[in-house]
N, CA, C and O atoms as a GROMACS GRO file, in nm:
protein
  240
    1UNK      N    1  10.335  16.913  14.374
    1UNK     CA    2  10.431  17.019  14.369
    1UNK      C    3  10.388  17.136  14.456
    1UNK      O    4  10.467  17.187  14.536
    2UNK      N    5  10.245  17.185  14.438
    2UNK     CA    6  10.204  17.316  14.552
    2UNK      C    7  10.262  17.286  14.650
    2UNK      O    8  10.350  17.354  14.703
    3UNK      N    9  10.216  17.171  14.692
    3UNK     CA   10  10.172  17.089  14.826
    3UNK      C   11  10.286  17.131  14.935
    3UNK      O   12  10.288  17.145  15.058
    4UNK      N   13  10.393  17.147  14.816
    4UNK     CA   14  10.558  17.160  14.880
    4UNK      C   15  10.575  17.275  14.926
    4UNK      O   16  10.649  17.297  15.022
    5UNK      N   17  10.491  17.390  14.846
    5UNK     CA   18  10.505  17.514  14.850
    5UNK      C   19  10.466  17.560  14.959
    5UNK      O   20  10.524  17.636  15.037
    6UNK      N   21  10.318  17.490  14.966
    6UNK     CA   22  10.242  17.561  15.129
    6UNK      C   23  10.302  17.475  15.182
    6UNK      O   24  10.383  17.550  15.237
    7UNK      N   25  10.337  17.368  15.216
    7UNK     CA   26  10.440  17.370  15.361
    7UNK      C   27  10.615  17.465  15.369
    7UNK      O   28  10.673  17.486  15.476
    8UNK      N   29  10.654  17.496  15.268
    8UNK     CA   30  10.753  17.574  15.318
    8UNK      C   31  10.695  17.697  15.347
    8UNK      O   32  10.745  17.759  15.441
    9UNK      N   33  10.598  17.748  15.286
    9UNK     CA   34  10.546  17.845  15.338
    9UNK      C   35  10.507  17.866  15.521
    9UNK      O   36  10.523  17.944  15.616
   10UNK      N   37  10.466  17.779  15.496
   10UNK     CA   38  10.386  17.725  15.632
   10UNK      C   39  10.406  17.676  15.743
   10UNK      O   40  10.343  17.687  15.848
   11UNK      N   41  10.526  17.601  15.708
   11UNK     CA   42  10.585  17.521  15.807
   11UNK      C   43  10.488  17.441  15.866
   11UNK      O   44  10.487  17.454  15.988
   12UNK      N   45  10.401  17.357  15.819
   12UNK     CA   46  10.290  17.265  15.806
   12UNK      C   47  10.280  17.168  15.729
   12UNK      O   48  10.302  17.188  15.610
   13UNK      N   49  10.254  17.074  15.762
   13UNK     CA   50  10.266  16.959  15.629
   13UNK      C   51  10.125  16.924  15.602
   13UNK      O   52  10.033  16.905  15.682
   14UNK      N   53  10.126  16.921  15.488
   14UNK     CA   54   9.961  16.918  15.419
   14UNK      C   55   9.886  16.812  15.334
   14UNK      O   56   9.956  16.748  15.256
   15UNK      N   57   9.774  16.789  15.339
   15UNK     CA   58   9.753  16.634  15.249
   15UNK      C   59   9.789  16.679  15.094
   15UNK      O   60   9.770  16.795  15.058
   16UNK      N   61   9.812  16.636  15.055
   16UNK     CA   62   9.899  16.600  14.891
   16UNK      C   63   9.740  16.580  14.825
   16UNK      O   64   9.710  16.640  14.722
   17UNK      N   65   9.643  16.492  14.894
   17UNK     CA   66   9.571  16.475  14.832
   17UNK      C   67   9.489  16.570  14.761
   17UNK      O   68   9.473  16.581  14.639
   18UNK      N   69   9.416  16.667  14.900
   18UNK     CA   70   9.374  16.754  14.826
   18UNK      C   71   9.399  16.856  14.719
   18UNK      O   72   9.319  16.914  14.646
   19UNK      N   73   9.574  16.868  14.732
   19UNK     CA   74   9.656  16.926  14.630
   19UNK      C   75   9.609  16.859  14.488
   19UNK      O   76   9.577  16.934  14.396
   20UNK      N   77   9.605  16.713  14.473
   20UNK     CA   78   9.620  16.662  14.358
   20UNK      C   79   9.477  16.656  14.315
   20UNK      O   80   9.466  16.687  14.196
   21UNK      N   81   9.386  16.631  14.362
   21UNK     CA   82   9.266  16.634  14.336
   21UNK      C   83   9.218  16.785  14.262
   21UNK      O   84   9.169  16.788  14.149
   22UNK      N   85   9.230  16.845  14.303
   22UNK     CA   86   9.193  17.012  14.248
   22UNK      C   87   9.311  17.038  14.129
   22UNK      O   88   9.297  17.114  14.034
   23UNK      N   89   9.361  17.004  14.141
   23UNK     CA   90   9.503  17.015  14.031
   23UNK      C   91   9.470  16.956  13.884
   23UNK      O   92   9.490  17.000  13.771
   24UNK      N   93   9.407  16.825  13.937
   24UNK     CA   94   9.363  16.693  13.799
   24UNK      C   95   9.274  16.761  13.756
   24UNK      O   96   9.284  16.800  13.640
   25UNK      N   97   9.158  16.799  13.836
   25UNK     CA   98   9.030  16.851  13.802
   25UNK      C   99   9.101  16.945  13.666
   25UNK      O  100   9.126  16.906  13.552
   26UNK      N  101   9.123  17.094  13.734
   26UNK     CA  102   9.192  17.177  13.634
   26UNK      C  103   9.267  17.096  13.542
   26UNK      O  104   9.213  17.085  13.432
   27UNK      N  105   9.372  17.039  13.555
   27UNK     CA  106   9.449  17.008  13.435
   27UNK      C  107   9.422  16.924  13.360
   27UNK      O  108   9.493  16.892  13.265
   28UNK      N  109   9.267  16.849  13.404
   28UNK     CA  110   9.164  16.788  13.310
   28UNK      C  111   9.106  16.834  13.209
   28UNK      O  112   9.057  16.760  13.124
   29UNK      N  113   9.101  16.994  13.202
   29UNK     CA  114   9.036  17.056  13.109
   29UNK      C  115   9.122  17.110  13.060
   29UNK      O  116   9.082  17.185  12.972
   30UNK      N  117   9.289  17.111  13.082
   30UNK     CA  118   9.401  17.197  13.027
   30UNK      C  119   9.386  17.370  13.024
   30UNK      O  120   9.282  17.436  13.031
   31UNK      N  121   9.475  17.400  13.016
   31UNK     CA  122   9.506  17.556  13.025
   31UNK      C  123   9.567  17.638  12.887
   31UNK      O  124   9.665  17.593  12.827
   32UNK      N  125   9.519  17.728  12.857
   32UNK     CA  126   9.578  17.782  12.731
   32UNK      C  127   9.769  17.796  12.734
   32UNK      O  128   9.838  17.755  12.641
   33UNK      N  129   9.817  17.848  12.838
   33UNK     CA  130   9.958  17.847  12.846
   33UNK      C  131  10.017  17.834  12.964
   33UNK      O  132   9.928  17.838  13.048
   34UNK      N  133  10.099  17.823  13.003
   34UNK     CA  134  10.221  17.792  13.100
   34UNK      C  135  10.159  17.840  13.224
   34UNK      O  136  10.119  17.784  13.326
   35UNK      N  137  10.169  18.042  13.155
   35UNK     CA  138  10.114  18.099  13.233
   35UNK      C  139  10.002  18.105  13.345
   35UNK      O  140   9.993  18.113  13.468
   36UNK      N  141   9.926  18.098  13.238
   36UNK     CA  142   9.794  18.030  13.335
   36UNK      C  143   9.793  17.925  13.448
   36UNK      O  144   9.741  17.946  13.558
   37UNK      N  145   9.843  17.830  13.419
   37UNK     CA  146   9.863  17.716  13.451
   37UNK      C  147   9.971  17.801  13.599
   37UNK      O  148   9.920  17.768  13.705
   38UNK      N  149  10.066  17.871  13.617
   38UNK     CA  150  10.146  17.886  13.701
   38UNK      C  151  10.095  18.026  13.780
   38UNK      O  152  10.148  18.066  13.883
   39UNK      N  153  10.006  18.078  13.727
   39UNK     CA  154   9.880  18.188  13.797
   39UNK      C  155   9.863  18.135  13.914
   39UNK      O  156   9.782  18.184  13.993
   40UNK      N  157   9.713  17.936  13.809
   40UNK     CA  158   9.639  17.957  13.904
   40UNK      C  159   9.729  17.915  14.038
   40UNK      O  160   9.724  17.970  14.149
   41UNK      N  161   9.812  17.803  13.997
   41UNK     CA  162   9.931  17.699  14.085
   41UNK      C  163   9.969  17.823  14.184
   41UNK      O  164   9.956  17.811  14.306
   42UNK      N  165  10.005  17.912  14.137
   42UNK     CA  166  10.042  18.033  14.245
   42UNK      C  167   9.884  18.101  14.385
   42UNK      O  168   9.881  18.148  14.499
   43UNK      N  169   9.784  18.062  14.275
   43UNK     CA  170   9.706  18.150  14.373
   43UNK      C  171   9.619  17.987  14.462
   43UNK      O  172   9.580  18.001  14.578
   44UNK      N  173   9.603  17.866  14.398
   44UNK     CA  174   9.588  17.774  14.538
   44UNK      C  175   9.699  17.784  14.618
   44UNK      O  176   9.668  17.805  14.735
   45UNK      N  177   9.822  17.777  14.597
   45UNK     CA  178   9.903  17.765  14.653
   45UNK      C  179   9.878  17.891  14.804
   45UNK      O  180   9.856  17.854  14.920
   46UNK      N  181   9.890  18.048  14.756
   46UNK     CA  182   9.803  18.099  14.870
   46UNK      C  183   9.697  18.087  14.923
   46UNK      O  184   9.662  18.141  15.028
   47UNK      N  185   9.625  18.003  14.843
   47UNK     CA  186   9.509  18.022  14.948
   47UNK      C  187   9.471  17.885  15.029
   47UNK      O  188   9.382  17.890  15.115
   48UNK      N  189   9.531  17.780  15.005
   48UNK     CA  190   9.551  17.676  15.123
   48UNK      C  191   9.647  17.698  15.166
   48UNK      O  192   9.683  17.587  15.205
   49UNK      N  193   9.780  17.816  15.208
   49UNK     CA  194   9.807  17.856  15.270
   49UNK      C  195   9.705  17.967  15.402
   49UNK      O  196   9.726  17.983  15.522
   50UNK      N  197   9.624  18.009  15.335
   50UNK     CA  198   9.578  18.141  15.419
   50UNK      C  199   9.494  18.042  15.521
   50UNK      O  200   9.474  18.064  15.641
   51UNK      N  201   9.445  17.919  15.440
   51UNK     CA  202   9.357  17.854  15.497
   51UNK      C  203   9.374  17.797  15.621
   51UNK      O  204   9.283  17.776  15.701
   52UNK      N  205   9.549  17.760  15.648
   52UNK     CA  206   9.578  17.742  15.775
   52UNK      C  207   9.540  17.822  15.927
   52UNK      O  208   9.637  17.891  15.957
   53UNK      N  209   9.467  17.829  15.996
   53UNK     CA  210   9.384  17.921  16.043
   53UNK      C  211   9.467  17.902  16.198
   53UNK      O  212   9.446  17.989  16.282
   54UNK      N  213   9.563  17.785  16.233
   54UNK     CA  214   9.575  17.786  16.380
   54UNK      C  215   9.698  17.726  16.325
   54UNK      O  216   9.661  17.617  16.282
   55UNK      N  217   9.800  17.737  16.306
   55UNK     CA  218   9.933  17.672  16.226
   55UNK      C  219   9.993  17.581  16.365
   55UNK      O  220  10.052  17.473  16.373
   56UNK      N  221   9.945  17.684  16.469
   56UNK     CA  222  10.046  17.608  16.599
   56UNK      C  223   9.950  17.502  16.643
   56UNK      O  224   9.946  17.518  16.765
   57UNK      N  225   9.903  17.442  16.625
   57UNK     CA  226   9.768  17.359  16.635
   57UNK      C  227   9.786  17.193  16.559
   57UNK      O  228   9.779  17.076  16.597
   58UNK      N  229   9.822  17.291  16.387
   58UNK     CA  230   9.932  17.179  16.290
   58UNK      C  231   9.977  17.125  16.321
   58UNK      O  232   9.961  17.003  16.330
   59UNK      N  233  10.105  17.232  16.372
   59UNK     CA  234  10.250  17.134  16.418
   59UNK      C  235  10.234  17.051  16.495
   59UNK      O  236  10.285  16.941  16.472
   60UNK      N  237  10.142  17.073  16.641
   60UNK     CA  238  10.135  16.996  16.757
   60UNK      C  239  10.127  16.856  16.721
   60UNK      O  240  10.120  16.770  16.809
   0.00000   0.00000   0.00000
C-alpha cells in the first residue's frame, strides 16, 4: 500500500519488496492503534520518498 504512495508521490516506481519487508517486520510485533500504525505508514512512506536522491535517473 505505501509503495503506491511513494510512487505517486514520486513519480517513480519502487520495489514493493522493500515496502513489505519493513512493514511485516513492524506489523509482526503489532501496534497499539490504528493510529500508530498510520503515523508510522505515513512517515516510511516520506522517507523512501526523500530517499529518492536523483528521481530523473529513476525514470530513465
Amino acid at each position: 500500500m505505501s509503495e503506491l504512495a511513494i510512487e505517486e508521490r514520486s513519480g517513480v516506481m519502487t520495489l514493493s519488496t522493500t515496502e513489505i519487508k519493513r512493514l511485516s517486520r513492524r506489523l509482526r510485533f503489532g501496534f497499539e492503534t490504528l493510529r500508530k500504525l498510520a503515523d508510522t505508514g505515513a512517515k516510511l512512506v516520506g522517507d523512501e520518498t526523500a530517499a529518492i536522491a536523483y528521481p530523473e535517473v529513476a525514470r530513465a
